[in-house]
C-alpha positions in Angstrom: -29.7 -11.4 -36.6 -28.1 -9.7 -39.4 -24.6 -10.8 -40.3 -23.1 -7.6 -39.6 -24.8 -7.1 -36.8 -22.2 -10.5 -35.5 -19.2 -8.1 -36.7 -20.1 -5.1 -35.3 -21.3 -7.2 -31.9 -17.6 -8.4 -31.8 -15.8 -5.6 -32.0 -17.6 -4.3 -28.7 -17.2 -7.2 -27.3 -13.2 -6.7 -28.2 -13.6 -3.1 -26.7 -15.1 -3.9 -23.4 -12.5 -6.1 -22.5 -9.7 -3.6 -24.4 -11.3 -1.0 -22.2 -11.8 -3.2 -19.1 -8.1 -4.1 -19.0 -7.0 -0.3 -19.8 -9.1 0.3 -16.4 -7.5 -2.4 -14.5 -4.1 -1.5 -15.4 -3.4 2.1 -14.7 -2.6 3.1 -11.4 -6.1 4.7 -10.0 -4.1 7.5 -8.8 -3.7 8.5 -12.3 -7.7 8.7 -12.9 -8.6 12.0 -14.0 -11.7 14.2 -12.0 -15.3 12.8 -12.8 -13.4 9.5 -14.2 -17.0 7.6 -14.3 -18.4 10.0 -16.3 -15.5 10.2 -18.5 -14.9 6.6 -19.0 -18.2 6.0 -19.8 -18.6 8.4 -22.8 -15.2 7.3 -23.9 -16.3 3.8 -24.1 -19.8 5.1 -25.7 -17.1 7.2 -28.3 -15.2 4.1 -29.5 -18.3 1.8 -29.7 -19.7 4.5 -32.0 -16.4 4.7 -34.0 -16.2 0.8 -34.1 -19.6 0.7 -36.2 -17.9 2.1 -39.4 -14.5 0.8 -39.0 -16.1 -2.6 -38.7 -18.1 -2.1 -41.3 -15.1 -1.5 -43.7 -14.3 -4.4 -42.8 -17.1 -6.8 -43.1 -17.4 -5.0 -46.9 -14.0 -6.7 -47.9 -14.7 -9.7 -45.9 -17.7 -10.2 -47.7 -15.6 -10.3 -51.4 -14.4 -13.3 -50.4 -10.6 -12.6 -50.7 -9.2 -14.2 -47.5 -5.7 -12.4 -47.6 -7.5 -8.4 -48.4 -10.5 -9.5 -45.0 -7.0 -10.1 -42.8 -5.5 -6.8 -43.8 -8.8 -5.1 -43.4 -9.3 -7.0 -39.9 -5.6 -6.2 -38.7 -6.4 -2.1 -39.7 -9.5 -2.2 -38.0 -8.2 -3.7 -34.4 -4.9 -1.1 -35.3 -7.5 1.4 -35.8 -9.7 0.5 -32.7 -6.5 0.1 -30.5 -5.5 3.2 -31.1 -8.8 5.0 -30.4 -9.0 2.9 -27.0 -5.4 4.7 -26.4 -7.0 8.5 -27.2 -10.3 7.3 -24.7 -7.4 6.9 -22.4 -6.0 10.1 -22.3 -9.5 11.4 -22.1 -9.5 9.2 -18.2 -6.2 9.6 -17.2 -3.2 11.8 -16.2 0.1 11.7 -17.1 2.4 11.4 -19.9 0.9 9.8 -23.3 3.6 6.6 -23.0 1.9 5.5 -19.5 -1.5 5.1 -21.7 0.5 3.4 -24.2 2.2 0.8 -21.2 -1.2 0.4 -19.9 -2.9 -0.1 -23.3 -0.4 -2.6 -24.4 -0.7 -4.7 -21.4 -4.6 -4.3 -21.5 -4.7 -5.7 -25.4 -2.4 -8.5 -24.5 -4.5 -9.8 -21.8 -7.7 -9.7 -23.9 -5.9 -11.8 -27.2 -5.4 -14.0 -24.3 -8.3 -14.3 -23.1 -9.9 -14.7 -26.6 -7.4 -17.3 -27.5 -8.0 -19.1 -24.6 -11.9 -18.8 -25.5 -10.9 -20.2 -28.9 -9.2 -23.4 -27.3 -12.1 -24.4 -25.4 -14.3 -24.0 -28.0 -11.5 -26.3 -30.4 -13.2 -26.8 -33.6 -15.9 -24.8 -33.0 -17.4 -28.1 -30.5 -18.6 -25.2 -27.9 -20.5 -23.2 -29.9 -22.0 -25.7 -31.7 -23.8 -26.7 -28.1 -24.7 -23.1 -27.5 -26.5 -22.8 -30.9 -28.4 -25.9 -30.4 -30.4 -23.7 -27.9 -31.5 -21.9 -31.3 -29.2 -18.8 -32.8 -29.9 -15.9 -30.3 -29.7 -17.8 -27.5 -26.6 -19.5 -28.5 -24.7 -16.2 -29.5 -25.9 -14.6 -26.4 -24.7 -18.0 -24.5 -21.4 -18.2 -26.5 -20.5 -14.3 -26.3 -21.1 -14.5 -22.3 -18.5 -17.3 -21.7 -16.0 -15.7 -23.8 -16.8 -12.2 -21.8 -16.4 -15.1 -18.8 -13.2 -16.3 -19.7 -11.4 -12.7 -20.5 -12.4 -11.8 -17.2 -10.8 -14.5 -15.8 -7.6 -13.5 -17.7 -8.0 -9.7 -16.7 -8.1 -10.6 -12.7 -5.0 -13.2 -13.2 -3.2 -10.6 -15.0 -3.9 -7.9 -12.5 -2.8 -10.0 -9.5 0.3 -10.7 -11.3 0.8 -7.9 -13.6 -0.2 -4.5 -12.1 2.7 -1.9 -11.5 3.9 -1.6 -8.0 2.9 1.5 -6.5 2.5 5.0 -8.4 6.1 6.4 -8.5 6.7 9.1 -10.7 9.7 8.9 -13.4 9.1 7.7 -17.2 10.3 5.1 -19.4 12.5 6.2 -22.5 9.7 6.9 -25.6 11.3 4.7 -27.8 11.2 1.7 -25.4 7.6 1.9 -25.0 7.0 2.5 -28.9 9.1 -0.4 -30.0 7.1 -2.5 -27.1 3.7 -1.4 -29.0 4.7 -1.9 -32.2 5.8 -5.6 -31.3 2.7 -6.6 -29.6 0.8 -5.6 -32.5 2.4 -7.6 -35.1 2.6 -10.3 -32.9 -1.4 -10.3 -32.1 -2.6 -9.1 -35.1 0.0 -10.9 -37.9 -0.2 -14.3 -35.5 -4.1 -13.8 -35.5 -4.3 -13.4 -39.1 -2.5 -16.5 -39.6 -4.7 -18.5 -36.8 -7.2 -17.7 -38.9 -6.4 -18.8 -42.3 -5.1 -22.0 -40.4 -8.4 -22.4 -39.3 -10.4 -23.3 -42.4 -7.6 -25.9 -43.1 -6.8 -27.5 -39.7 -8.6 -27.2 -36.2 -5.2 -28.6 -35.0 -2.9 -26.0 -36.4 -5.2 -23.1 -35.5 -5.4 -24.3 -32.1 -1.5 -24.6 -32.1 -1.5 -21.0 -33.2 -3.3 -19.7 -30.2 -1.3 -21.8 -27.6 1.7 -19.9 -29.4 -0.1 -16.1 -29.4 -0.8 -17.2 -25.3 2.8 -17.2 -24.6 3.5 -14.5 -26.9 1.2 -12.0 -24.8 2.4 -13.9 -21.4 5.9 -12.5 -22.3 4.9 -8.8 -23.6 3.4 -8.5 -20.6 6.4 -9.7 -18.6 8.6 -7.6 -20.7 6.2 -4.7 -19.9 6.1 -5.6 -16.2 9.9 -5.9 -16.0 10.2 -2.1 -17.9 8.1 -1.0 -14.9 10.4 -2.4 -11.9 13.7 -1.4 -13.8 12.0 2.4 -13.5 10.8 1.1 -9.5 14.2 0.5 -8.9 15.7 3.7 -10.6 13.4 6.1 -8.9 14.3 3.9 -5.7 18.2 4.6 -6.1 17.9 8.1 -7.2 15.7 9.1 -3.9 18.1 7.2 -1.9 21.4 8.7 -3.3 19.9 12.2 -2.7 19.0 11.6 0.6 22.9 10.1 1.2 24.0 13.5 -0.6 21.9 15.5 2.1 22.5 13.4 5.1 26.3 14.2 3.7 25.8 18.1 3.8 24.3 17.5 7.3 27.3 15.7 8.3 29.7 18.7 7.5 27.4 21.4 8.8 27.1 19.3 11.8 30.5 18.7 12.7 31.2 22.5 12.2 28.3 23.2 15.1 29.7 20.3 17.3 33.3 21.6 17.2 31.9 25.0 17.7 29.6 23.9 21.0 32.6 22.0 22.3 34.9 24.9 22.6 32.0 27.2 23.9 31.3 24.5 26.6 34.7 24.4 27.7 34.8 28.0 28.0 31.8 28.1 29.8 32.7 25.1 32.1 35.5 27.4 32.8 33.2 30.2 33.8 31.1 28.2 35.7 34.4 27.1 38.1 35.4 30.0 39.3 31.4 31.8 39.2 30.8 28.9 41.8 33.8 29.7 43.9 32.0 32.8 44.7 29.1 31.2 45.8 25.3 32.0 44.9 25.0 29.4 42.0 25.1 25.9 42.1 27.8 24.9 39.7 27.0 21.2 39.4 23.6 22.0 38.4 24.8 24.0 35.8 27.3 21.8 34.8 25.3 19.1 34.0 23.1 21.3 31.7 26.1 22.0 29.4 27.2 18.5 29.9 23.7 17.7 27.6 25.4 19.7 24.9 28.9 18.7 25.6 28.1 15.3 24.3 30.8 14.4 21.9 31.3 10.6 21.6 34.8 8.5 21.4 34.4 6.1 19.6 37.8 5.8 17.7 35.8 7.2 14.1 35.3 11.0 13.6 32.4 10.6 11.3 30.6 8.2 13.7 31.5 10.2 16.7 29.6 12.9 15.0 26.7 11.3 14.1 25.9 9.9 17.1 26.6 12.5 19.5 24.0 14.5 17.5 21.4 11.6 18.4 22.7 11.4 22.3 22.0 15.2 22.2 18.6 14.9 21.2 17.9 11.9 23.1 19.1 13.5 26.4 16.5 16.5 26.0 13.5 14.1 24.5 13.8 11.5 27.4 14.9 9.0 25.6 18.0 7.0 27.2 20.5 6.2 24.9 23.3 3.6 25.0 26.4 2.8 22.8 29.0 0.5 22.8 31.2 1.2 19.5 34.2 0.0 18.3 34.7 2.9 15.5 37.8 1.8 14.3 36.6 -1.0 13.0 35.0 1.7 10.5 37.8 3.1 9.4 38.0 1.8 5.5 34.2 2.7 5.5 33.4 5.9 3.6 32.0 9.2 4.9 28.4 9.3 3.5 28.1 5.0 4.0 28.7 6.0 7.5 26.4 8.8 7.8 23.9 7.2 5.6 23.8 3.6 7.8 23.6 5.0 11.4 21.9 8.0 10.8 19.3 5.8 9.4 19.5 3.5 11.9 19.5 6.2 14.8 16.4 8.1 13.0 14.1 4.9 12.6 14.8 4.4 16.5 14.0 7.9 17.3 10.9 8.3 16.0 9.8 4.8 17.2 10.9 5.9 20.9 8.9 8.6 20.6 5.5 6.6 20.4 6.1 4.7 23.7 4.1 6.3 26.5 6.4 4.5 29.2 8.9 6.3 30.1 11.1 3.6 31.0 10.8 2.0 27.6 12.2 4.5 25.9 15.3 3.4 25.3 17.9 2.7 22.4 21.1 0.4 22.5 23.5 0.1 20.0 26.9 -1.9 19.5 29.4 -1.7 16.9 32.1 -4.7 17.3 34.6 -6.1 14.9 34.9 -9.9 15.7 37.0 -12.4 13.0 37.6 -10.2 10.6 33.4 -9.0 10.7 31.9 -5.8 11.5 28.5 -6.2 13.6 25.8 -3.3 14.4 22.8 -4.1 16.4 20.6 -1.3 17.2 17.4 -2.0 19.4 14.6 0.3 20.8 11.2 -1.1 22.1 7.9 0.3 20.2 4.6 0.1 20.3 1.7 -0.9 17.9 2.4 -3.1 15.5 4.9 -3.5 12.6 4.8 -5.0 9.4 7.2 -6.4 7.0 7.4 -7.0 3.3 10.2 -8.2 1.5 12.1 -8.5 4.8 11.7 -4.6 5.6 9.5 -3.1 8.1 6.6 -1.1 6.0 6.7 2.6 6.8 3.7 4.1 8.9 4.0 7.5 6.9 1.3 8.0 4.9 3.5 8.9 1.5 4.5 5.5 1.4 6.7 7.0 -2.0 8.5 8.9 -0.5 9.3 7.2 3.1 10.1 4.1 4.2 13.6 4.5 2.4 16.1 4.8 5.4 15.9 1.1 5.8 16.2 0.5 2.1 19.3 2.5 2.3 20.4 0.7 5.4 20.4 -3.1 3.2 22.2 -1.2 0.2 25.1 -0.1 2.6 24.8 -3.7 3.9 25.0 -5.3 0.4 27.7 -2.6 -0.6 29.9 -4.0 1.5 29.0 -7.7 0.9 27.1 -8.0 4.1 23.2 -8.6 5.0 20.8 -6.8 7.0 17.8 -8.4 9.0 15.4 -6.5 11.2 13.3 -8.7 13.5 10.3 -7.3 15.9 9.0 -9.6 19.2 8.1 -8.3 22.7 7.6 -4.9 21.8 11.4 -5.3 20.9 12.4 -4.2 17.5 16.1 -5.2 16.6 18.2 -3.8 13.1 20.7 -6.7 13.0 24.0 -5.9 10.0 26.6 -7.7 9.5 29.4 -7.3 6.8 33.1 -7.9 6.4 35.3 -5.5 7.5 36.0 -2.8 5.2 40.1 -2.4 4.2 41.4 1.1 4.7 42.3 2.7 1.9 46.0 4.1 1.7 45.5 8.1 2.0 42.5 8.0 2.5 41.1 10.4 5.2 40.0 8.5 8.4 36.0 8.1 9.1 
């Protein structure tokens, strides 16, 4: 085997696992149609290019000047990172800096990987083994347990490393160019200097790599923790505009329930002294307006409105609903908190209540008490199926998993808010939404509710 044949072979080996971990860490639903084919002529694409950008520099290598073969090395991995990152945009969707994110994490876990390679081979006492087997053999030998080892490092990394979901949003430009930039000089300055270190002392090279390890263990926790700050935004901003609707509800639906309670009375009205006639039954009919005529008094406007809303609806979707609710205890609580918390609470029952077949299981309690100082709401329904938590929460059944399964995320914010917790809990075809926070001061002038 020629000797440039060992350069160019390692640069491919560098791209497979560049191009491996580029794979691994993009969300696949950003994979472009016909991905296979695409990925595999991009990979084909930079293994061609890779051919004369190593051979650049194996040229200067081959003069013999150490410091001109590490620049020439460090522009040829720049050069080969960056067509990996145009290969990318060739595979996948969505805005250049996500390529960039996923590129940077990929080329951190293969310097791992390679510097992990280089410490169990320390002072060259693995290879030396291999090639005892005779040259080919030991090159194919050696370049298999270094492939062996990086994909060790790629499947640690994805377990711990790969971005939470596919939530839309973006990270700031400059964040994720300044996070590129860094990695580079890190991996390719830190290499450079491995190297030199290595025709002096095994020790010191070795050293080196332990150091260029950590280095890429921390880019990619920096990376990882750029992704859950933009989680957590996207998670706040859905949240807040689904309290800004379930606000606007709120004051269209007290305008409708003040509006239905005036045209009930009148009609109760009606009914009294139709039914003195005779020819109508009046207490049937009574009790049909009585479903509409469902305003609660709980001692809180805001609450009395959301709920009779729900006791409405329950009324005429079979579903018996119970409340005991102590709404003053409410009263320093804010309009949307209020809406927000129990209309959440009341939704996630709803729709639960409407799964069971039974007729007498379909039932929802809730209490609102204020005891030493505390406010307490349990809500509990029965379901069927089965549910299943993560972090604490029950994991939405909706299919846009994005989108849903935010009403009981909104429910521990209000919680928290107020410096109180939230637990759900599900046994016995039981499922329970236990808060608990101190109660809220009212605020001087402050509307009531």
């Amino acid at each position: 085997m020629s000797e440039f044949f060992f350069y160019v072979s390692g640069s491919w080996v560098f791209l497979i696992v560049l191009c491996a971990g580029e794979h691994l860490m993009t969300p696949a639903g950003r994979r472009r149609e016909k991905y296979a084919l695409r990925y595999a002529l991009s990979f084909l694409a930079q293994a061609a290019v890779a051919v004369p950008v190593t051979g650049v520099y194996f040229i200067v290598a081959s003069a013999g000047d150490v410091l001109a073969a590490n620049i020439a090395a460090v522009a040829a991995y720049v050069a080969m990172f960056l067509v990996s990152l145009a290969g990318m945009r060739l595979c996948f969707a969505g805005p250049f800096r996500e390529c960039v994110l996923s590129g940077v994490a990929a080329y951190a876990a293969q310097h791992i990987g390679y510097n992990l390679f280089g410490l169990v081979n320390y002072n060259n006492a693995l290879t030396g083994a291999c090639y005892m087997l005779g040259a080919g053999a030991g090159y194919v030998l050696t370049t298999l347990i270094q492939l062996a080892v990086s994909a060790a490092v790629l499947a640690a990394v994805r377990l711990v490393f790969a971005p939470r979901g596919e939530g839309e949003g973006s990270i700031q430009s400059g964040s994720v160019t300044v996070l590129a930039v860094v990695t580079l000089l890190i991996v390719l300055v830190a290499n450079g200097a491995r190297s030199v270190f290595a025709a002096e002392s095994a020790s010191l090279s070795a050293l080196c790599s332990v150091l260029l390890v950590c280095c890429c263990v921390f880019i990619l926790f920096l990376r990882s923790d750029m992704l859950e700050r933009r989680r957590l935004k996207q998670e706040i901003g859905v949240i807040e505009s689904l309290r800004a609707k379930e606000l606007r509800h709120y004051e269209q639906l007290k305008s409708n329930i003040d509006l239905v309670n005036v045209k009930c009375h009148d009609i109760k009205h009606y009914i009294d002294r139709a039914g003195a006639g005779g020819g109508i039954d009046p207490e049937e009919l009574k009790h049909l307006v009585n479903i509409y005529d469902s305003e609660m008094k709980t001692g809180n406007e805001t609450l009395d409105i959301v709920l009779s809303e729900y006791r409405i609806y329950c009324a005429s979707h079979g579903i018996l609903f119970t409340a005991f609710a102590d709404g003053a205890a409410l009263r320093g609580m804010g309009v949307a908190d209020i809406c927000s918390l129990f209309g959440n609470i009341m939704e996630n029952a709803v729709e639960a209540c409407e799964r069971v077949q039974d007729p007498a299981r379909r039932v929802i309690s809730l209490n609102v008490r204020s005891l030493a100082g505390q406010v307490s709401v349990c809500a509990e329904n029965y379901f069927e199926g089965e549910v299943r938590f993560a972090d604490g929460l029950p994991v939405t059944r909706k299919e846009d998993t994005f989108r849903h399964g935010y009403g009981v995320k909104s429910i521990r914010m209000i919680a928290e808010k107020y410096g109180g917790t939230m637990q759900c809990g599900a046994a016995g075809g039981l499922f329970s939404v236990r808060v608990l926070f101190p109660a809220p001061a009212e605020k001087k002038g402050a509307a009531q509710g």
